[in-house]
C-alpha positions, 0 to 999 in steps of 0.5 A, spaced: 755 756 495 759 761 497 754 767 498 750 761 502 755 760 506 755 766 509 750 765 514 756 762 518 758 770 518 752 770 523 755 770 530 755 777 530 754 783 536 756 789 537 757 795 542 763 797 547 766 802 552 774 802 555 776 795 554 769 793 556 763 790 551 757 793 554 752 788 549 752 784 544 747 787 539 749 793 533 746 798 534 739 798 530 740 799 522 747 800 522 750 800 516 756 796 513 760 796 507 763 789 505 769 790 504 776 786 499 783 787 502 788 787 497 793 784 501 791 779 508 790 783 514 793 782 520 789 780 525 794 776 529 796 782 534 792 780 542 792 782 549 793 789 551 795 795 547 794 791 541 795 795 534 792 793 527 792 796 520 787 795 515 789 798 509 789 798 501 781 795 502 776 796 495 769 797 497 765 791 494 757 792 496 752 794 504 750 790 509 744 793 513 743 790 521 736 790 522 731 786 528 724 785 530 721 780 535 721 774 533 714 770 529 710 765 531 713 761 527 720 763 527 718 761 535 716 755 534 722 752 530 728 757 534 725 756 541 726 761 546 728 766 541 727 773 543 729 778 538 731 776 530 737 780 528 737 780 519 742 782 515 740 784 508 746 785 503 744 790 497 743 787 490 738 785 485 736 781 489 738 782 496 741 776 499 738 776 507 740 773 512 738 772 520 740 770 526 736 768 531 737 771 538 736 770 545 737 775 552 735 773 558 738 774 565 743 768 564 746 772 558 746 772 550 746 765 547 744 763 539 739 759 537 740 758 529 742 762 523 739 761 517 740 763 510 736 760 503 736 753 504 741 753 509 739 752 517 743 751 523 738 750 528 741 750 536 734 747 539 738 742 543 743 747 546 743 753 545 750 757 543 752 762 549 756 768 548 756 771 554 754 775 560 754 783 558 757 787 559 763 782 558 771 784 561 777 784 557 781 777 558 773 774 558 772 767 557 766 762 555 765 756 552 761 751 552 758 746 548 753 747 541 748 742 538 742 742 533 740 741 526 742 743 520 738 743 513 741 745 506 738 743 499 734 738 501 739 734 506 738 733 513 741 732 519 744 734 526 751 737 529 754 737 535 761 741 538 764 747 541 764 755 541 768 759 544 767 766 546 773 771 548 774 778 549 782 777 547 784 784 546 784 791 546 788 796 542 788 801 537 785 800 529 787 805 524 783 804 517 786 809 512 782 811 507 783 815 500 778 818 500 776 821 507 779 821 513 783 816 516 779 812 522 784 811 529 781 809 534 780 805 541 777 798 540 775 791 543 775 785 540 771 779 541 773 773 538 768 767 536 770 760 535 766 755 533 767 747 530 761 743 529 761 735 526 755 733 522 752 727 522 745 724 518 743 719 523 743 713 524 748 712 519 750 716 517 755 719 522 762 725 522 759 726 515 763 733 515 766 739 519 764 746 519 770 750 523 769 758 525 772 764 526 769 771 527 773 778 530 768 783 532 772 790 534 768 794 538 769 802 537 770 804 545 768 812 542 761 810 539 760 805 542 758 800 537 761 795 533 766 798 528 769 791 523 767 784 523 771 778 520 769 772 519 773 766 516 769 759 515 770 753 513 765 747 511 768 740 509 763 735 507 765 729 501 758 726 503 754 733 501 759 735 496 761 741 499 769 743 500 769 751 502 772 757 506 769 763 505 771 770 508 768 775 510 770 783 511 765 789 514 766 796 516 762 801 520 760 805 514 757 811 519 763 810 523 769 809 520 767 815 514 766 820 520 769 822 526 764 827 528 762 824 535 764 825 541 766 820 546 760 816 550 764 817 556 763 824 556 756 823 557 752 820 563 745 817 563 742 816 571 739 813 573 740 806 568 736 802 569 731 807 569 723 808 571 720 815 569 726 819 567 733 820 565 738 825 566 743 827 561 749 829 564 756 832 561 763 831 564 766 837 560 759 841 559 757 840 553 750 843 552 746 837 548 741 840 543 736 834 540 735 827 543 733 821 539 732 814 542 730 807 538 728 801 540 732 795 539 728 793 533 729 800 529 724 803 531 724 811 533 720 812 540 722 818 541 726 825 537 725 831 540 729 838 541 731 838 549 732 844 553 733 841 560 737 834 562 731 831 564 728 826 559 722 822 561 722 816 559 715 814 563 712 811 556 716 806 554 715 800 554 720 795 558 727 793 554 734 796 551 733 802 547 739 806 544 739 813 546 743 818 541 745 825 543 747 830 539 750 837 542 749 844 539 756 843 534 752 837 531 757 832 533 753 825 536 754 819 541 749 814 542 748 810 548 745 804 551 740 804 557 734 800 560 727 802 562 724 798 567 
């Protein structure tokens, strides 16, 4: 039940720049390690200038993010469903989990997680998240409703989430074996509590409580620790459970051979034909890569001029990573038109 519950872990997202999140996605196979502190953490710190520190955590296993536009079938059953997040955990076999997203002009919204036998379904209305790029002292909240599935049992739920960006500070990851990670972050908090009914009779059978920190690294400009607490109660279902979860960015927070994404500018963005790469403090970019939001790479080449053409993309969001001539890297989010 426990690793079954973790499709609650789903609200993800991901991506910031200086007390701003620019977008709610990681960036395409970002890779996580799971991680078990030895003692609690301290996530209470909020507001402005916020300080936490993340020590004494064990190693416990990878997550990889993935996406992929959604099936007819995923479409049919999650509707307006615009791009399918999958979080593969590794194992013998791996345990996958996906989350059914939807972007459009009105903002960032899910429309159900699954996991196995277990499925939240927000068919009658959808979770919003929020508008991106999204400010510190954000707030949204609406409400949530749908149907679930587990084990053969089926039913409906209605209830709440609340998404806020409620701090912005400094995170320290100290490591044994590497260098410790500090560095700027914003937090985006979810929380979501949800009854369960099995109608007509069966009504209030049961609760599931949520709360996910995402922290956004304002220097890579993708999400760098998620948090997930979850709590499903149900006597009718025989389920009494909380389950935790613990991730950090395995790339980012190993290595801080990167550079601050605001050291480079992209115009125009959104952008038609081409792209223009400039640097605040001349740094000379030697090779460019760019990947759509399904993973795939559309574009790798050494560069010897600031303008890229980026006239035969298709429509959509792409991650542009530029590496300078002393090997260090940043990447960044545009939209082609």
């Amino acid at each position: 039940m426990k690793t079954k519950l973790l499709l609650v872990a789903l609200f993800f997202s991901f991506a910031t720049y200086s007390q701003t999140i620019s977008s709610f996605s990681s960036d395409p196979n970002t890779d996580f390690t799971i991680v078990i502190p030895s003692t609690p953490l301290d996530q209470s710190p909020s507001g402005m200038n916020a300080v936490w520190t993340f020590n004494n955590l064990t190693a416990a296993g990878t997550n990889i993010d993935t996406y992929a536009a959604p099936t007819a079938t995923e479409l049919a059953t999650f509707p307006g469903t615009t791009e399918v997040l999958t979080i593969t955990t590794q194992g013998m076999p791996p345990i996958v989990s996906n989350a059914y997203l939807r972007e459009d002009v009105s903002g960032t919204y899910f429309t159900g997680v699954s996991q196995g036998d277990i499925v939240l379904n927000y068919s009658t209305t959808n979770a919003f998240i929020g508008l991106f790029p999204l400010n510190f002292n954000a707030n949204n909240s609406g409400p949530v409703s749908g149907t679930f599935s587990f084990q053969g049992a089926n039913g409906t739920f209605s209830g709440t989430v609340i998404a806020t960006v409620d701090a912005y500070g400094t995170l320290t990851i100290p490591d044994p074996t590497f260098p410790d990670y500090s560095a700027q972050v914003t937090r985006l908090r979810v929380d979501q509590t949800a009854s369960l009914s099995i109608p007509p009779i069966f009504n209030d059978i049961g609760t599931l409580t949520q709360t996910t920190y995402y922290y956004y690294d304002d220097t890579a400009d993708n999400l760098v620790f998620r948090y997930n607490n979850a709590t499903v109660v149900s006597a009718f279902l025989g389920v009494n459970q909380t389950t935790e979860t613990y991730e950090r960015n395995t790339a980012v927070t190993l290595s801080r051979n990167t550079i601050e994404a605001s050291s480079f500018q992209l115009y125009p963005n959104p952008a038609k034909d081409f792209i223009t790469i400039t640097s605040t403090n001349d740094q000379v970019v030697k090779n460019v890569s760019i990947v759509d939001t399904q993973g795939r790479n559309v574009f790798n080449a050494s560069v010897t001029t600031p303008r890229i053409s980026v006239a035969s993309l298709q429509q959509g969001m792409y991650f542009i990573t530029l590496e300078t001539e002393t090997g260090a890297t940043t990447t960044k989010k545009f939209i082609k038109q």
